[in-house]
N, C-alpha and C positions, 0 to 999 in steps of 0.2 A: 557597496558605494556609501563614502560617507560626507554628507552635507552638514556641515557646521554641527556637527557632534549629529545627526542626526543617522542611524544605519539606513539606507535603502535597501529592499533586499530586491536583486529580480526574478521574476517569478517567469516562467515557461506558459507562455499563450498558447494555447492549440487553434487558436483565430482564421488560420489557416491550413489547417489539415482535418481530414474528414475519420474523424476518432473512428464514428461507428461503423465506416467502410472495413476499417483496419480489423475490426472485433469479427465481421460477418467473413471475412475471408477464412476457406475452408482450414488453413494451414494454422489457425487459432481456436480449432475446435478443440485440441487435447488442452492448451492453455485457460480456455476459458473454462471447461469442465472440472479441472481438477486446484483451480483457484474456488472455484465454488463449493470444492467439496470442504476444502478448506476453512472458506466461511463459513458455512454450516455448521463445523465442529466448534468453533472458534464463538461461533452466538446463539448454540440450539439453546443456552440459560439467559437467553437477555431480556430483559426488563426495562421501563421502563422508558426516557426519552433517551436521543440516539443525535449524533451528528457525523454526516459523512462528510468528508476533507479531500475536495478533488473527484465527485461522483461521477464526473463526465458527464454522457447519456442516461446514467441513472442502469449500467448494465448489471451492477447487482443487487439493485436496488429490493428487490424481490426476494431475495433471500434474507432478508434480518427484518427486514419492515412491517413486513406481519407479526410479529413478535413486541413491537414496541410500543408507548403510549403514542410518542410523535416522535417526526425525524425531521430535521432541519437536511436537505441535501444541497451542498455548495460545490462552484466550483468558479477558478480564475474565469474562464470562459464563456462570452454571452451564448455563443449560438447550443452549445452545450446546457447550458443550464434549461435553455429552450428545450432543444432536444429530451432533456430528461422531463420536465411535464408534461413533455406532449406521453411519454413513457409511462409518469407516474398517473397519467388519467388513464390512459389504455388498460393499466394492470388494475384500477381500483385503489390506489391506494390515498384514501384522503384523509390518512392522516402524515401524509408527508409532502413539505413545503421546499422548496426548490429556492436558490438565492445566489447570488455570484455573491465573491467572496475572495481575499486575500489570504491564503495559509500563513500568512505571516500577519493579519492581524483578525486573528477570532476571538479577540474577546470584545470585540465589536461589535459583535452579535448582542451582548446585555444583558447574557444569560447563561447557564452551565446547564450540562450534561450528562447524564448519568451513563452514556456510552458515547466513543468515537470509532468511527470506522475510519481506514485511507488505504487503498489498495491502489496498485501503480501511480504511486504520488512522488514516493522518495526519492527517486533515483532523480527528477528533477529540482532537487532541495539542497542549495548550496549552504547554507546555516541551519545545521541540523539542532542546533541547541536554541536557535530563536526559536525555529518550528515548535521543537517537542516543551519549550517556556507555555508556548502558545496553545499547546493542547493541553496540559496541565492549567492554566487559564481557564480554561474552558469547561473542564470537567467539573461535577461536583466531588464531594470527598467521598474517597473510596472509589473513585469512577475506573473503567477500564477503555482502556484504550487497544486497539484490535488494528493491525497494521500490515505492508509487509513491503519489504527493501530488498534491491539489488544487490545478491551476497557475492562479491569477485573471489570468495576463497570457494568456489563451487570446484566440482571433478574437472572439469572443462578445459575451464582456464587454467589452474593444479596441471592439467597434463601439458597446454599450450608450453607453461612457465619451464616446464622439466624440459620439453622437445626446443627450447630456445626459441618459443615462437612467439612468446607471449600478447597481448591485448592490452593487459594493462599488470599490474605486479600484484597478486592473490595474497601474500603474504605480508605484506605494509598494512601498518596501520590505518593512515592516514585513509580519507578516502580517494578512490580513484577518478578519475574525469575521462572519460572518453570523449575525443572531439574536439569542439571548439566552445560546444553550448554549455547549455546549464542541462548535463547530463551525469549523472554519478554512481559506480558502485561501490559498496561498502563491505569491510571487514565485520565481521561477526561480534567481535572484540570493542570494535567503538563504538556499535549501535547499543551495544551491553551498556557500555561507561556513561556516553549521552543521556539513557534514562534514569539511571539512579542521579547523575547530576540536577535533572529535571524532577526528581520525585518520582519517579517508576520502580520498580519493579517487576520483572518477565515472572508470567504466572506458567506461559507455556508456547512454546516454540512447535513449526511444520516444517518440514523441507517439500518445499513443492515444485512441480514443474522439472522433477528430477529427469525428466527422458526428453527435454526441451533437444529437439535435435532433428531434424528436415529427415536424413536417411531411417531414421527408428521410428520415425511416426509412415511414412511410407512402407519400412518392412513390415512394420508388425500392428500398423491400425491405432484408432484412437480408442478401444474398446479394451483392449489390452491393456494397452498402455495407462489408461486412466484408472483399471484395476489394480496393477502394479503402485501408481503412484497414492491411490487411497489406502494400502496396506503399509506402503512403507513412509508414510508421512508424518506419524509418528515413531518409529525405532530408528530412524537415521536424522532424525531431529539435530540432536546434539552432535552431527559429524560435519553437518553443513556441508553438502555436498550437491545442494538443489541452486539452480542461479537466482530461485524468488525465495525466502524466507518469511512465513508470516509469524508475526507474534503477537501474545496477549498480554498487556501488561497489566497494572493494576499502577494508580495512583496512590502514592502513599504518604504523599507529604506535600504540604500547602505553600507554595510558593510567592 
């Protein structure tokens, strides 16, 4: 939306929906394990202070936090941001500060970054080049940025597209929208082009979430499964064939 030369961007409230029901239901146990394991690869080197973009509850709050000087954790959401302190005091962690927050205006914060984290943020990000402006804002130089997007060129959809069933088009650049809302996946190809526009560069890419599928986690268990997908989250990186991709990028240039 634009008001007298002004962008509005809108942003996805979770205001009314109960995130951390969604996380504790059993059918999100392989999801949530093997996004973690993810992270863990993605920040077992980090340093320093840290800002996460869209923390929710603060569900992985636990994995990178221990590691840093401080963490700034934000998100659109009051009752979540609640939620995540009540979190980040349970776990111990005080050097991390909880704050709601606009993904589209973090440099409002008044201060940079020597890391960002944003994991299931993207897919509701209709201007991905304000966003990734805003995280480059944010970051100090040299900073990393540690993410991860909705990839529509996954096996899944690739096979939907061939069987004429398709969801959305895997092969367009453009991004996809499914719905009505501010819902989005993306090509592989323009999450690449958006960061160098922004001053990125990908240091290193996961394909995760590769067995994301209701009959395969019922045949074959989340213990398997999550073995399979920690092995192969780096050699089928570069084929993108997982529906979540995370990546690390590095900032390289001052905007």
């Amino acid at each position: 939306m634009n008001i007298m030369g002004v962008v509005k961007h809108e942003v996805f409230d979770y205001d009314r929906v109960d995130y951390k029901a969604f996380w504790q239901n059993f059918d999100r146990d392989y999801e949530d394990a093997v996004e973690r394991i993810a992270l863990r690869r993605l920040t077992a080197d980090m340093q320093g202070s840290c800002l996460e973009i869209g923390g929710g509850f603060g569900r992985l709050v636990n994995e990178y936090a221990p590691r840093c000087t401080e963490v700034l954790l934000t998100d659109y959401t009051a009752h979540l941001v609640e939620a995540a302190k009540q979190r980040v005091q349970s776990l111990g962690l005080d050097n991390v500060e909880c704050q709601r927050l606009n993904l589209y205006e973090l440099e409002s914060c008044g201060r940079q970054f020597d890391n960002a984290v944003c994991v299931r943020v993207m897919h509701h990000v209709e201007d991905v080049s304000a966003f990734f402006q805003q995280v480059n804002l944010a970051l100090s130089a040299d900073g990393v940025f540690i993410f991860e997007y909705a990839n529509k060129k996954n096996l899944l959809e690739i096979g939907r597209y061939l069987l004429h069933r398709p969801n959305i088009a895997p092969f367009e650049y453009q991004p996809s929208q499914r719905g009505s809302g501010i819902f989005y996946n993306f090509h592989p190809d323009y999450i690449k082009d958006k960061l160098l526009e922004q001053g990125f560069v990908i240091e290193q890419e996961l394909a995760v979430s590769i067995f994301r599928n209701r009959w395969l986690k019922k045949l074959f268990g989340k213990r398997l499964l999550c073995w399979l997908d920690k092995h192969l989250q780096k050699p089928l990186a570069a084929l993108h064939p997982s529906p979540s991709v995370f990546i690390r990028a590095r900032k390289i240039k001052q905007l």
